[in-house]
matplotlib code that plots the C-alpha trace (Angstrom):
import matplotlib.pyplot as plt

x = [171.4, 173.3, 175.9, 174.8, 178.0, 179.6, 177.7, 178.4, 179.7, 182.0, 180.7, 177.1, 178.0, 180.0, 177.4, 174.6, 176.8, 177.4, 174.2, 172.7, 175.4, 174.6, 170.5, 171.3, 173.4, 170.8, 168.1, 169.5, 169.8, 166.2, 166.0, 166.2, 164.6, 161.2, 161.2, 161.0, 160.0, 157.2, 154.0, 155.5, 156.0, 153.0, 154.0, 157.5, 156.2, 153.4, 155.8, 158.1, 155.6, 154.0, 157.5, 157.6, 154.2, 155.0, 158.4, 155.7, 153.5, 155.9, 158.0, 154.8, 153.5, 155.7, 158.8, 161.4, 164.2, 163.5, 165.0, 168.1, 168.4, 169.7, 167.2, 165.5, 168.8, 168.9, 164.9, 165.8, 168.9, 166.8, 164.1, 166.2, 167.8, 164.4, 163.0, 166.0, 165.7, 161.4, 162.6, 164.9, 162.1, 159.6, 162.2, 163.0, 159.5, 157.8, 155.1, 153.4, 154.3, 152.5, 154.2, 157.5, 157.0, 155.5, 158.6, 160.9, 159.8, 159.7, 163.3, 164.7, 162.9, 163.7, 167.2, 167.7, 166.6, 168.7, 171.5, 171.6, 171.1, 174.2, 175.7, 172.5, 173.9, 170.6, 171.0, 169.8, 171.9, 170.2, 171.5, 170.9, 171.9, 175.0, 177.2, 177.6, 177.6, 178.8, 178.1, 175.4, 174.1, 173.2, 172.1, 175.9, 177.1, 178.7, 179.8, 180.7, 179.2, 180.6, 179.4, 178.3, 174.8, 173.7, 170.1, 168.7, 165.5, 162.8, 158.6, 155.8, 152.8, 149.6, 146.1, 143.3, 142.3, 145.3, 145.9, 146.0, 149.8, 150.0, 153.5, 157.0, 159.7, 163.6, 165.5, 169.3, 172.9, 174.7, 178.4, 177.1, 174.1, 170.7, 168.1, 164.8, 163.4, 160.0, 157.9, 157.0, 159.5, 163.2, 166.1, 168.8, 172.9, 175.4, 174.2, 172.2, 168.8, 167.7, 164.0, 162.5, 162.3, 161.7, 162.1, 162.5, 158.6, 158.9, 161.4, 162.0, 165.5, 166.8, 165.6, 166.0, 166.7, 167.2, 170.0, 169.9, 172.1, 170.7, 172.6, 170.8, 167.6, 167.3, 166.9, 164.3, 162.1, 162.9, 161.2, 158.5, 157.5, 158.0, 155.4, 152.5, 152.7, 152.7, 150.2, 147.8, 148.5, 147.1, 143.5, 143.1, 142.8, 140.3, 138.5, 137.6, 133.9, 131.6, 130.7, 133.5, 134.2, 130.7, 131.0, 134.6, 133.5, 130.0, 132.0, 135.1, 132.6, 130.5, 133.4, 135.8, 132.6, 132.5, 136.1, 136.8, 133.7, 135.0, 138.5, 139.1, 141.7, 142.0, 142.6, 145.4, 148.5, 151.8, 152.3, 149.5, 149.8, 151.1, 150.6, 150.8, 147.9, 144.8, 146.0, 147.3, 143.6, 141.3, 143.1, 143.0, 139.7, 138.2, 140.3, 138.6, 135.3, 135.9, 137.0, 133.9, 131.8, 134.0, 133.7, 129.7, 129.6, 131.8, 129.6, 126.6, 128.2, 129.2, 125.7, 124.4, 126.4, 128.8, 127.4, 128.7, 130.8, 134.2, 136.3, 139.2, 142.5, 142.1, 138.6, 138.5, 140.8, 138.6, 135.2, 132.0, 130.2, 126.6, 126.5, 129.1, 126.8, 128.2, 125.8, 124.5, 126.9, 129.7, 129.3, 129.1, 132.8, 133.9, 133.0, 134.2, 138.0, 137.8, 137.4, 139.6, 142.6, 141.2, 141.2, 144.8, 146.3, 144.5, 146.4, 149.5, 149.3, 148.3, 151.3, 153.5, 152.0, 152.7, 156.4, 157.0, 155.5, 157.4, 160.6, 159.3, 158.3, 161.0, 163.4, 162.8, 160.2, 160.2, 160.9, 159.7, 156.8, 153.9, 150.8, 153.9, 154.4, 150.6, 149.6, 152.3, 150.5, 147.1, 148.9, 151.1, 148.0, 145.7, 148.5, 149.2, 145.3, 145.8, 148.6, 146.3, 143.8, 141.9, 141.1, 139.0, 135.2, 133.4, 134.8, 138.3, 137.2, 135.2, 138.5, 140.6, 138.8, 138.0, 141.2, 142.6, 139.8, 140.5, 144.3, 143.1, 140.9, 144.4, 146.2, 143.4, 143.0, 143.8, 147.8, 147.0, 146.2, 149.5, 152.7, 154.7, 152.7, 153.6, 156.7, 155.1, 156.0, 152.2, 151.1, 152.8, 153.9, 155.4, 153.9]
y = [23.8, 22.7, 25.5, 25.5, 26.6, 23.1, 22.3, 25.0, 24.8, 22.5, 19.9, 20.5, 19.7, 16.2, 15.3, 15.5, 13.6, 11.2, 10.5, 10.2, 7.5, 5.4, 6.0, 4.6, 1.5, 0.7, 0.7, -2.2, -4.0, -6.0, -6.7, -2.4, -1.7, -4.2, -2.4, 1.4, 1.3, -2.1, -2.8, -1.1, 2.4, 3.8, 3.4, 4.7, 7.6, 8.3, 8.0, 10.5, 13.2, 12.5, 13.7, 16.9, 18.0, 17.7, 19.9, 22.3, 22.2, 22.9, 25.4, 27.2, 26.9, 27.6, 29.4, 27.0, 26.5, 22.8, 22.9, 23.9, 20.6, 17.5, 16.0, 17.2, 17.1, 13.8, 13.6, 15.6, 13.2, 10.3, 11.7, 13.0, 9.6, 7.8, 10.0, 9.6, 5.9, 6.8, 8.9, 6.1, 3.3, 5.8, 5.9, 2.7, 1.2, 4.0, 4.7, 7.6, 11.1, 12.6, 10.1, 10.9, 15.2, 14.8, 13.3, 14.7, 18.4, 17.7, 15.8, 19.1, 21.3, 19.8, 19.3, 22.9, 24.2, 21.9, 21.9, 25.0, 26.9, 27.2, 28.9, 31.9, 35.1, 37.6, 40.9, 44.3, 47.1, 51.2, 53.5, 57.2, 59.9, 60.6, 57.8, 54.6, 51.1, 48.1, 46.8, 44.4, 43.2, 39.7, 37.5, 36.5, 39.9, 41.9, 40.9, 43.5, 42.8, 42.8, 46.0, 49.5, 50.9, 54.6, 55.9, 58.3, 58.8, 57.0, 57.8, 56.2, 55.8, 56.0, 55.0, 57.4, 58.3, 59.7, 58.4, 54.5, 53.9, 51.4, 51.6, 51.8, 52.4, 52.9, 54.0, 53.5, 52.8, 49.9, 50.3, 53.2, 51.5, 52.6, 50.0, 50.7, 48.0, 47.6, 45.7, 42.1, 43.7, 42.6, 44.1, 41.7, 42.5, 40.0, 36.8, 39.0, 39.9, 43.7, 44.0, 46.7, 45.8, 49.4, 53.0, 56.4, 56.8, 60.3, 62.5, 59.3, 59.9, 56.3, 52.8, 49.7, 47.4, 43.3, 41.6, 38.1, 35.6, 32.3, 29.9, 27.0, 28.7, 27.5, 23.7, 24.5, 27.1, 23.6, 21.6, 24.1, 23.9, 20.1, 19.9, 22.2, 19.4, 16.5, 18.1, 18.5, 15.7, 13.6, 15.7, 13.5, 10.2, 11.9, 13.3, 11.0, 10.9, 13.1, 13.8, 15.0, 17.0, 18.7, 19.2, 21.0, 23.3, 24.5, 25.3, 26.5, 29.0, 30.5, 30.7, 32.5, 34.8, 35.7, 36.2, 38.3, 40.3, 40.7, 41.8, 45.7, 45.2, 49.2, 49.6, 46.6, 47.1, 46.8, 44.0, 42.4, 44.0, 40.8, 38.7, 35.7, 37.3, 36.1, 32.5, 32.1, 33.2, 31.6, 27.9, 28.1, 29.1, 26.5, 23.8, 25.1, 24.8, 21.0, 20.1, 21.6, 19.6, 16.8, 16.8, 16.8, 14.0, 12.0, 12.8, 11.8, 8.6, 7.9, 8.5, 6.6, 3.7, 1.5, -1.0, -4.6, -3.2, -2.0, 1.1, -0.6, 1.3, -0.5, 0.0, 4.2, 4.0, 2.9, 5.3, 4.8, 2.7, 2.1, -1.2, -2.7, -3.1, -0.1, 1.3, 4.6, 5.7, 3.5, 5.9, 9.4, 7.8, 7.6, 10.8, 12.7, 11.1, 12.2, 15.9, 15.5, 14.2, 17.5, 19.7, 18.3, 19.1, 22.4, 22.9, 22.2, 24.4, 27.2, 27.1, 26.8, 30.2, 31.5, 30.2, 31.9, 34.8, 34.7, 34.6, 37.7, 39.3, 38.8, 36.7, 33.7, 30.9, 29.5, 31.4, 28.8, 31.7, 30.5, 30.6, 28.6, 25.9, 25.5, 25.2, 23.0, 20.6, 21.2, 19.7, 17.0, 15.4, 15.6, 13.4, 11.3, 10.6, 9.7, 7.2, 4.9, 4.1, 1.4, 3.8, 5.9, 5.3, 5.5, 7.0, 6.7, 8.8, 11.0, 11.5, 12.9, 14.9, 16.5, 16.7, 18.6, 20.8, 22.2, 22.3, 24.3, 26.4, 27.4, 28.6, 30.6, 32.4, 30.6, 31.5, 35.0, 34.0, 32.4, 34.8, 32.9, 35.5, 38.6, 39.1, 36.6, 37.5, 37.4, 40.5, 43.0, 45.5, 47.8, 51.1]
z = [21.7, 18.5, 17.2, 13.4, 12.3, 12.6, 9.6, 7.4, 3.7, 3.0, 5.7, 4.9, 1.5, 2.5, 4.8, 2.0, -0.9, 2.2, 3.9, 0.0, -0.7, 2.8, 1.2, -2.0, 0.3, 2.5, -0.1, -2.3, 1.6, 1.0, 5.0, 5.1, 1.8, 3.3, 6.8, 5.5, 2.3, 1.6, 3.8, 7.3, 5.1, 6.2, 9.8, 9.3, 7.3, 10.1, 13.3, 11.2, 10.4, 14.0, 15.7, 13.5, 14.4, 17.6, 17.5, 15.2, 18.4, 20.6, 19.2, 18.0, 21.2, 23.6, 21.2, 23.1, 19.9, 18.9, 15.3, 17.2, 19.3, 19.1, 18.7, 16.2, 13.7, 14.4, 13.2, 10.0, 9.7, 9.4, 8.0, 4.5, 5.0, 4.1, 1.6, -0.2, -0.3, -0.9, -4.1, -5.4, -4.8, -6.7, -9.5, -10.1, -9.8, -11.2, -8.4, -10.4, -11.3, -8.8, -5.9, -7.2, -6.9, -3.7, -2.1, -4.4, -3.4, 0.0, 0.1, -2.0, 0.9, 3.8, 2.7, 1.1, 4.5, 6.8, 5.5, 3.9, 7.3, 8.4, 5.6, 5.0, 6.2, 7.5, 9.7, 9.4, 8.5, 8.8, 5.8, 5.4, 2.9, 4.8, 4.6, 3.0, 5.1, 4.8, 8.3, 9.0, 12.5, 12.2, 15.7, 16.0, 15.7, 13.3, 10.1, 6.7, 3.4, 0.1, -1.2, 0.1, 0.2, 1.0, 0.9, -1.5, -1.1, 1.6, 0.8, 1.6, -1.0, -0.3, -0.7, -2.7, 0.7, 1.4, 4.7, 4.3, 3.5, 0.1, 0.1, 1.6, -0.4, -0.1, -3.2, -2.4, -4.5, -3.9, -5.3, -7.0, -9.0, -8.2, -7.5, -5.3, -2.8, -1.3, 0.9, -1.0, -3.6, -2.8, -4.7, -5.3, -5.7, -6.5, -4.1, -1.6, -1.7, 0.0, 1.9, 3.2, 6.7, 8.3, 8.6, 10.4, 11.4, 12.9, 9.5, 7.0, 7.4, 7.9, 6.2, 8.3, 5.0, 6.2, 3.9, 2.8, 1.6, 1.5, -1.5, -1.0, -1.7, -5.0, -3.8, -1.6, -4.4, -6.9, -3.6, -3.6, -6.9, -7.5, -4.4, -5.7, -8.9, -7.4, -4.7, -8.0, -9.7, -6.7, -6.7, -10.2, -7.9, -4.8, -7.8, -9.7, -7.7, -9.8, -6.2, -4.7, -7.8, -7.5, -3.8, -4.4, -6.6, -5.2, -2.2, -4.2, -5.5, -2.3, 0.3, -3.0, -3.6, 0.4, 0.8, -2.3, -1.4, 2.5, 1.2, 1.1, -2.3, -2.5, 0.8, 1.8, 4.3, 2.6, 4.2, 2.1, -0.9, -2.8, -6.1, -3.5, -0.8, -2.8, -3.9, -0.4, 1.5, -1.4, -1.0, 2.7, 3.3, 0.6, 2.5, 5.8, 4.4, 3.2, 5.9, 8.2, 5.7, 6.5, 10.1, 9.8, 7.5, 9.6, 12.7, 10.5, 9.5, 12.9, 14.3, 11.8, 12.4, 10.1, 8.4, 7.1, 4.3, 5.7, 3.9, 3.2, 1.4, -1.2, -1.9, -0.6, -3.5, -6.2, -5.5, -3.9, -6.0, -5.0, -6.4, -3.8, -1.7, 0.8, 3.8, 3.7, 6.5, 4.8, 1.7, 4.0, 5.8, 2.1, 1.3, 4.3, 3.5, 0.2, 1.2, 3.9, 1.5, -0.3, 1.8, 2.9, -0.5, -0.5, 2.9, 1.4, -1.5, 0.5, 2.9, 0.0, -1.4, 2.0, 2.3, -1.5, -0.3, 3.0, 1.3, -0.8, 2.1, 4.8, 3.0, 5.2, 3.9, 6.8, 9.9, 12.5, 13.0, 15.7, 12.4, 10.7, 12.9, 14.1, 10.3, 9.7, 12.8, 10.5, 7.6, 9.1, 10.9, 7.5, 6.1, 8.8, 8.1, 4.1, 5.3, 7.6, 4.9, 7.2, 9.7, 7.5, 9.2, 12.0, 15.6, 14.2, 11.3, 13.0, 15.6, 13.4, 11.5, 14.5, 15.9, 12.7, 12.1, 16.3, 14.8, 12.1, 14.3, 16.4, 13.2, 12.1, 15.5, 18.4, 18.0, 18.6, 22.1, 22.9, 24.2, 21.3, 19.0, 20.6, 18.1, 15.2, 12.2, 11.1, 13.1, 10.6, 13.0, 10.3, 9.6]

ax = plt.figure().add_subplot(projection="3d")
ax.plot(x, y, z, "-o")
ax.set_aspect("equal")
plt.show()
């Protein structure tokens, strides 16, 4: 396995400025700038995301450490490598707003969090009302913070009930100032940020807190949010079907209603008990309804069988227009890769709510968790789908739909079968 630490801060740093020079080379190379970036992109773009969702499958599956390899550095190597050269070609020939976030956020991501990862300090450190600590245990050992912390006061809050815990709470000094940390409620001192990670179940007289420093954080929140734009921006283009549109929100509406009305809001775990909990469910679910619909329609249109017209990129891209001259199960193809693409962004926009509410939670938006990587596999093969526009009907279409909704079926519930879950960070063992 890789040791991290030969890339940490300053090489991380020269290795970013250089790889981001060698981008900005190659892409003014036409012979290079053709191959990755003109009519072969899609394929590039496809076989790149088709190697991550497998180290997602893998690592979710089995919990063997592939973001540790060799392999998969040189994978995130190449793969910052091109969407640098992506972002400068969306630039230059102005491809779009939306086209430009997209990228953008998701060069600023995976580059925040690769090569930022050597140099993010995270261990656990236990403080009492007796002494102050500066010691924290971190997975390669011991290291000593920059300041002192020291307990005050550890309570738990409840419910009406009076028995359901709403809260867990540690009110401690650090250097002498008071500050109170929480679950989904960080406090943060100088560079490091202080969560609530557990406590003495039997007296309360101890608070497990976990510290983080993690300076390359901001890139990868800047990632997050340039993402959930350009992830919006595109619905404009698969929405442009009063169809589709309609479809979207009648479903938008019953499967909100149902899940609102099967949430217990009064009565949530800490571990729940977030700004982020209801965005993150509502966008997920309504993505797993489209894409059920999808998978019908695209058994219906496969059943019925494909007529003369053929679904080319160019024309998905335009509507469905009865007038073209499109079959009946032409049209139902159509529509079924519109709410796919949908319900694709929908799954984006819900795992970025989840990795901003990660980082709230346990100060790690992306913990290589086994819901993590299998939803990441959902995702990755939803846009692996948008970029092969002319397989978009029959069998083919009816394939992969298929093949992500079963993906999406194993990070709703499937995971909790596998002995990678065990010590997930989605079981919310606290309390």
């Amino acid at each position: 396995m890789l040791d991290l630490h030969i890339w940490a801060f300053p090489v991380n740093l020269i290795v970013a400025i250089g790889l981001f020079a060698l981008s900005i080379v190659l892409y003014f190379r036409k012979p290079v700038r053709n191959l990755f970036l003109g009519c072969e992109a899609g394929i590039v773009s496809c076989v790149l995301m088709a190697l991550f969702a497998l180290s997602l499958f893998v690592e979710g599956t089995f919990s063997v450490p592939v973001h540790r390899s060799i392999p998969f550095t040189v994978l995130m190597l190449f793969s910052v490598c091109w969407l640098n050269m992506v972002v400068v070609d969306a630039f230059s020939r102005r491809r779009g707003v939306a086209y430009l976030l997209v990228h953008a956020g998701l060069l600023l991501m995976l580059a925040g969090g690769f090569y930022g990862a050597p140099d993010v300090v995270r261990g656990q450190t236990t403080v009492d009302g007796r002494h102050d600590t500066d010691i924290l245990f971190t997975k390669d050992g011991v290291t000593m913070l920059p300041f002192s912390m020291k307990l005050k006061e550890f309570r738990t809050e409840y419910h009406d009930d009076g028995v359901s815990p709403k809260q867990y709470l540690s009110e401690i000094t650090v250097d002498g100032v008071d500050m109170v940390t929480s679950v989904n409620h960080p406090a943060r001192t100088e560079s490091f940020s202080i969560f609530q990670a557990d406590y003495d179940k039997e007296a309360g007289l101890y608070s497990i807190l976990l510290v983080v420093h993690d300076p390359w954080l901001p890139f990868v929140m800047l990632g997050i949010l340039f993402l959930a734009i350009g992830t919006l921006l595109s619905f404009k283009r698969i929405w442009q079907h009063r169809l589709v549109l309609l479809l979207v929100l009648v479903i938008a509406l019953v499967f909100g209603a149902i899940s609102l009305a099967r949430i217990r809001l009064g009565h949530l775990m800490p571990a729940l008990r977030s700004i982020w909990f209801v965005p993150h469910l509502l966008v997920y679910m309504l993505a797993y309804s489209l894409m059920a619909v999808s998978l019908v329609l695209a058994a219906v249109s496969m059943f019925k069988g494909v007529g003369s017209g053929f679904v080319s990129g160019k024309f998905a891209y335009r509507g469905m227009d009865r007038a073209s001259g499109l079959s009946a199960a032409d049209r139902l193809s159509l529509l079924s890769a519109r709410l796919l693409e949908t319900a694709s962004g929908l799954l984006m926009l819900g795992m970025l709510c989840g990795m901003v509410w990660a980082w709230r939670a346990w100060g790690d938006w992306w913990a290589w968790d086994p819901k993590e990587c299998w939803a990441g596999v959902t995702v990755i093969i939803t846009l692996i789908f948008s970029h092969m526009p002319y397989y978009r009907k029959g069998w083919r279409l009816f394939l992969v739909v298929l093949v992500a909704f079963l993906a999406m079926q194993m990070t709703w519930y499937g995971v909790n079968y596998l002995p990678s879950a065990e010590f997930g960070l989605h079981t919310y063992n606290m309390g």
